[in-house]
C-alpha positions in Angstrom: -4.8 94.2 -76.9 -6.9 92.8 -79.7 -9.4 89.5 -79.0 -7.4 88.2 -82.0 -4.0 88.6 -80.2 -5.0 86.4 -77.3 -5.4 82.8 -76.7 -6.8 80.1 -74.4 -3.9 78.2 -73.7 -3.2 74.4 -73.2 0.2 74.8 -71.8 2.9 76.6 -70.4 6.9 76.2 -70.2 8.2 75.6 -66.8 11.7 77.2 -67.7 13.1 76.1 -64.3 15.9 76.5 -61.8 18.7 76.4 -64.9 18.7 75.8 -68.9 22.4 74.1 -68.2 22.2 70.6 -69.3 24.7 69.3 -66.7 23.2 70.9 -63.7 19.9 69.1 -64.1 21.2 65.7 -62.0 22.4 67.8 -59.2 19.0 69.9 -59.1 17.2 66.4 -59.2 19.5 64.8 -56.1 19.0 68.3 -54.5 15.7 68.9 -54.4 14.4 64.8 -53.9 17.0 65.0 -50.8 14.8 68.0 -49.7 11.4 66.4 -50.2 12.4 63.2 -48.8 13.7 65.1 -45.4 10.7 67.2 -45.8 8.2 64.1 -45.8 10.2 62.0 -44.1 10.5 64.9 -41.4 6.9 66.0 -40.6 5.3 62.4 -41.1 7.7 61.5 -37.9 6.5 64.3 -36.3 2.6 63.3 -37.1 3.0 59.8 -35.8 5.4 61.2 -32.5 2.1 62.9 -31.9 -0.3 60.0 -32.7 1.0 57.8 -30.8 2.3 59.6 -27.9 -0.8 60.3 -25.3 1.1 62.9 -23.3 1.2 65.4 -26.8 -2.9 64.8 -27.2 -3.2 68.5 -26.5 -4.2 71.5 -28.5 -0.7 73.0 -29.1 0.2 69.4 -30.4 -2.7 69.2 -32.6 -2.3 71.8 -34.1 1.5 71.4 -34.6 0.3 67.9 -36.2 -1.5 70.1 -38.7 0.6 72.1 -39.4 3.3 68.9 -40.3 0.5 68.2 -42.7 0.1 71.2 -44.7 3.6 71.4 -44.9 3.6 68.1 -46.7 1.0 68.6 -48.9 2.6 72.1 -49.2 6.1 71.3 -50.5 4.3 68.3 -52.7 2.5 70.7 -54.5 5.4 72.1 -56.4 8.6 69.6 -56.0 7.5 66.5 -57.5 6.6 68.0 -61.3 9.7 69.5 -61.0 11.9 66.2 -60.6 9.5 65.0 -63.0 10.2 67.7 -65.8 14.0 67.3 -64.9 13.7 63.2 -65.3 11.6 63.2 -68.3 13.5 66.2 -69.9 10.6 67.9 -70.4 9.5 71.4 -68.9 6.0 71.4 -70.3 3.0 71.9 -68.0 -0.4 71.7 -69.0 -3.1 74.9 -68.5 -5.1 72.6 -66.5 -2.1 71.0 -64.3 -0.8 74.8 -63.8 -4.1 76.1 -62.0 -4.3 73.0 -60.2 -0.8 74.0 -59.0 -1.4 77.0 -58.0 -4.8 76.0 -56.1 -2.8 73.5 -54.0 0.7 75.6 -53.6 -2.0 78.7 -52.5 -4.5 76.7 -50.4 -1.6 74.7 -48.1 0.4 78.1 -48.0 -2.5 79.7 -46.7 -3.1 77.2 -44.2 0.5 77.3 -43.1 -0.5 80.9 -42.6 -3.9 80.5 -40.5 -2.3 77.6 -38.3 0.7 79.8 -37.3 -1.8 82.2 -36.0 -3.7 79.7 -34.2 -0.8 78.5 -32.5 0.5 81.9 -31.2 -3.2 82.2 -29.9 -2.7 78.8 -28.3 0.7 80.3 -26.7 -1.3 83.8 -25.9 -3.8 81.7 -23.8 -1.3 79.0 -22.3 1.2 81.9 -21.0 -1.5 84.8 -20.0 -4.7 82.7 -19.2 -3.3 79.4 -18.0 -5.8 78.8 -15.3 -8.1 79.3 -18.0 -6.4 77.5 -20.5 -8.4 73.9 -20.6 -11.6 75.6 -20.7 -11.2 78.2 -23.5 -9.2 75.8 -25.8 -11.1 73.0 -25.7 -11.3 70.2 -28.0 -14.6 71.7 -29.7 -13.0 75.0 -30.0 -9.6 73.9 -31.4 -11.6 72.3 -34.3 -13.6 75.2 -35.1 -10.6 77.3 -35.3 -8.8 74.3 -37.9 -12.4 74.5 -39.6 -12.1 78.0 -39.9 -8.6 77.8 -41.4 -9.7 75.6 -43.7 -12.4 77.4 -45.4 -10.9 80.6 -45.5 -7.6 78.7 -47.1 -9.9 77.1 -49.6 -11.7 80.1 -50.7 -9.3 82.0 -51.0 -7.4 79.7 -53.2 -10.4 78.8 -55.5 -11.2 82.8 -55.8 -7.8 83.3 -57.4 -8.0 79.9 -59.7 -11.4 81.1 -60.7 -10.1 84.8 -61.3 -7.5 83.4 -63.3 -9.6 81.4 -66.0 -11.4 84.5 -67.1 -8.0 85.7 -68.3 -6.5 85.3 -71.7 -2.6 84.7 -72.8 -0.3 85.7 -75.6 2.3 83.6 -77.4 4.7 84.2 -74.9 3.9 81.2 -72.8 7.4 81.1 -70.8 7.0 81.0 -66.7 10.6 81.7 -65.5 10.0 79.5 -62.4 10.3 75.9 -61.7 6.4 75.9 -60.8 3.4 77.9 -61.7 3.6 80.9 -59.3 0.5 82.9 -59.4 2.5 86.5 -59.8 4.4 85.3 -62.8 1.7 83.5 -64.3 -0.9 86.5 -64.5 2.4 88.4 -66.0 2.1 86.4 -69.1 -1.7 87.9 -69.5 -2.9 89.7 -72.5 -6.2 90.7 -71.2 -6.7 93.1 -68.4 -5.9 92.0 -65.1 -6.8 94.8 -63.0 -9.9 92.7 -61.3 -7.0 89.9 -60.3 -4.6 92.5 -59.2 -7.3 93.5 -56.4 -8.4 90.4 -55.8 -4.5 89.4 -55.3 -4.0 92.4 -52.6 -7.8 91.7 -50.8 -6.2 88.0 -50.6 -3.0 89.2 -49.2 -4.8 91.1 -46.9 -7.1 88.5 -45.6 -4.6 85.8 -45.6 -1.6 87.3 -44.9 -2.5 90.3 -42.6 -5.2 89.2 -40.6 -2.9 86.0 -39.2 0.5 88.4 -39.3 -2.1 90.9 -36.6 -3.1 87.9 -34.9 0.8 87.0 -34.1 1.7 90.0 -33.5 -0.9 90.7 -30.7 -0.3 87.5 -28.9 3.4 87.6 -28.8 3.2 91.2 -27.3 0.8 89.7 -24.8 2.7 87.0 -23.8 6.2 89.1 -23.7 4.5 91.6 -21.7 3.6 88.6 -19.8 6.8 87.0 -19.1 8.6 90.4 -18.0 6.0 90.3 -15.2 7.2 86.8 -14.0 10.4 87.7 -11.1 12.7 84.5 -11.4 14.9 84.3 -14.1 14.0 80.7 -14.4 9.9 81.1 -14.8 11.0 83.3 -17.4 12.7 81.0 -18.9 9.8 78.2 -18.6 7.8 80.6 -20.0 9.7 81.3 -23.3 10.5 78.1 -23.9 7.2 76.8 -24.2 6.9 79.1 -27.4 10.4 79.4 -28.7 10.0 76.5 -31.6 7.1 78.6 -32.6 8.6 81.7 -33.2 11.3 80.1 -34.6 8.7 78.6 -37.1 7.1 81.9 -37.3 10.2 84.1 -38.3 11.3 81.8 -40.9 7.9 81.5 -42.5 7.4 85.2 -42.7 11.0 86.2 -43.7 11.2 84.1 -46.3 7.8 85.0 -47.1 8.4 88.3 -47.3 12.0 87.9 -49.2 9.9 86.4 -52.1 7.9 89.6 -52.3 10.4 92.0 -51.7 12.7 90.3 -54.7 10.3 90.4 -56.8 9.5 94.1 -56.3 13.0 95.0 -56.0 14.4 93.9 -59.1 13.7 92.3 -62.5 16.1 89.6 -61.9 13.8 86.4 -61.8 17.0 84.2 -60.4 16.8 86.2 -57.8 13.0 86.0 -56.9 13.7 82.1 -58.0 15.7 81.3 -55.2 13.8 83.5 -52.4 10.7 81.0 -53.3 13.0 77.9 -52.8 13.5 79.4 -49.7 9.8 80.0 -48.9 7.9 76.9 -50.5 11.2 74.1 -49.8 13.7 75.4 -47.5 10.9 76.3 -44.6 8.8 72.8 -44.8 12.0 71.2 -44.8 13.4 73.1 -41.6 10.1 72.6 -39.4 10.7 69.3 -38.3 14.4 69.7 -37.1 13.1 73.6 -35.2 10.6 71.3 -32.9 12.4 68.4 -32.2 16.0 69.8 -31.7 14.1 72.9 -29.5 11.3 70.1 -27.7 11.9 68.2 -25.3 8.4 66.3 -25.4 8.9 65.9 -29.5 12.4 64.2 -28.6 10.9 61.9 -26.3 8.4 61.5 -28.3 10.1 60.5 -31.1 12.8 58.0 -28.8 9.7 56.3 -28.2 8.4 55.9 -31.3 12.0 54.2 -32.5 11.9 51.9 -29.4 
């Protein structure tokens, strides 16, 4: 298209869940019920963990992180959206949208690198136990949350810096109730064959290297448990990484629903409510997977409320 054709843009149109006029309270009460669970949900489980001595070990640690990230993760796109719906107004500016999608990328990613870490916590815990307080030490167990970080944040500022060298039309409409990364570069007038492969080198390195990881340990560790004889060491082993899988399923289902209904049809409903799924529903769910399948997160949290 022509230079004279494209524009630098100061803002886009978040056109939302619905256009209806009378479903905009019941999206507001729905999705500030979510949030509110979702916060309420992983902060108990951070301060379960805090103040509970007997949870000061890796797998804890990590699963404190990972209530983090899930906060920060769900507050990157939730609260402008009861604040568009509130102030009647769906406008977002350029600046506020790459921040968005910096933050909604960076704590996904890290939801991503942490469930990997965790399964390797599992791998060692099940197949190395005798070995387990050596290898994950508390040294160790920060390196790998440094690691997690850095990869999450380049990663995140490679596609918000890929994303200002590209130019827009007039057609500013984001058929989304935040600024999703996909849909955004869709609205591009200017080649976007450099973001495209930085997109799939990205997907690769943050969605495929922890995805392997995962994979490997939990074929370790199942190989592992059909070794054990009784049914009940078995069962001691599985439980001690059942809330994780849990975790781990939904995360990636959903995950992959989002991309699948977006390459599967043109409906943007559809693709719509497969990312409530990923970036609300999963955050929200956490908390109740670990302390309804935990027995040191329920007495954890007993104690916390006595």
């Amino acid at each position: 298209m022509e230079p004279g054709n494209q524009t630098r843009v100061s803002e886009f149109i978040l056109l939302g869940l619905s256009e209806e006029t009378e479903m905009q309270p019941l999206l507001f009460g729905l999705f500030l019920s979510m949030y509110l669970v979702t916060f309420i949900g992983n902060l108990l489980i951070i301060l379960a963990i805090i103040i509970d001595s007997h949870l000061h070990t890796p797998m804890y640690f990590f699963l404190s992180n990972l209530s983090f990230a899930d906060i920060c993760f769900i507050s990157s796109t939730v609260p402008k959206m009861l604040l568009n719906i509130q102030m009647q107004n769906k406008v977002i500016t350029y600046e506020g949208c790459i921040t968005q999608m910096y933050f909604f990328m960076l704590f996904g990613g890290l939801d991503n690198f942490l469930l990997a870490v965790m399964a390797y916590d599992r791998f060692v815990a099940i197949c190395h136990p005798l070995h387990y307080t050596v290898i994950m030490n508390p040294k160790f167990c920060g390196l790998l949350l440094l690691i997690s970080w850095l990869l999450t944040l380049l990663d995140s500022l490679l596609h918000s810096l890929m994303l200002l060298r590209v130019s827009f039309c007039t057609e500013l409409e984001i058929p989304h109730f935040f600024c999703e990364f996909n849909q955004v570069v869709q609205l591009a007038c200017s080649d976007t064959f450099l973001n495209d492969l930085v997109m799939y080198f990205a997907a690769g390195l943050v969605g495929v290297i922890p995805l392997t990881v995962i994979l490997f340990s939990y074929t370790k560790i199942v190989s592992s448990i059909l070794r054990i004889s009784s049914a009940k060491g078995k069962y001691k082993a599985f439980t001690t990484c059942g809330s994780h899988l849990s975790v781990v399923s939904l995360f990636y289902g959903t995950g992959l629903g989002v991309y699948l209904s977006s390459a599967a049809t043109q409906n943007s409903m559809a693709s719509t409510m497969a990312s409530v799924m990923y970036a609300v529903a999963t955050p929200m769910l956490n908390p109740f997977i670990y302390s309804l399948r935990n027995k040191d997160i329920k007495q954890a949290l007993k104690k916390l409320f006595s």
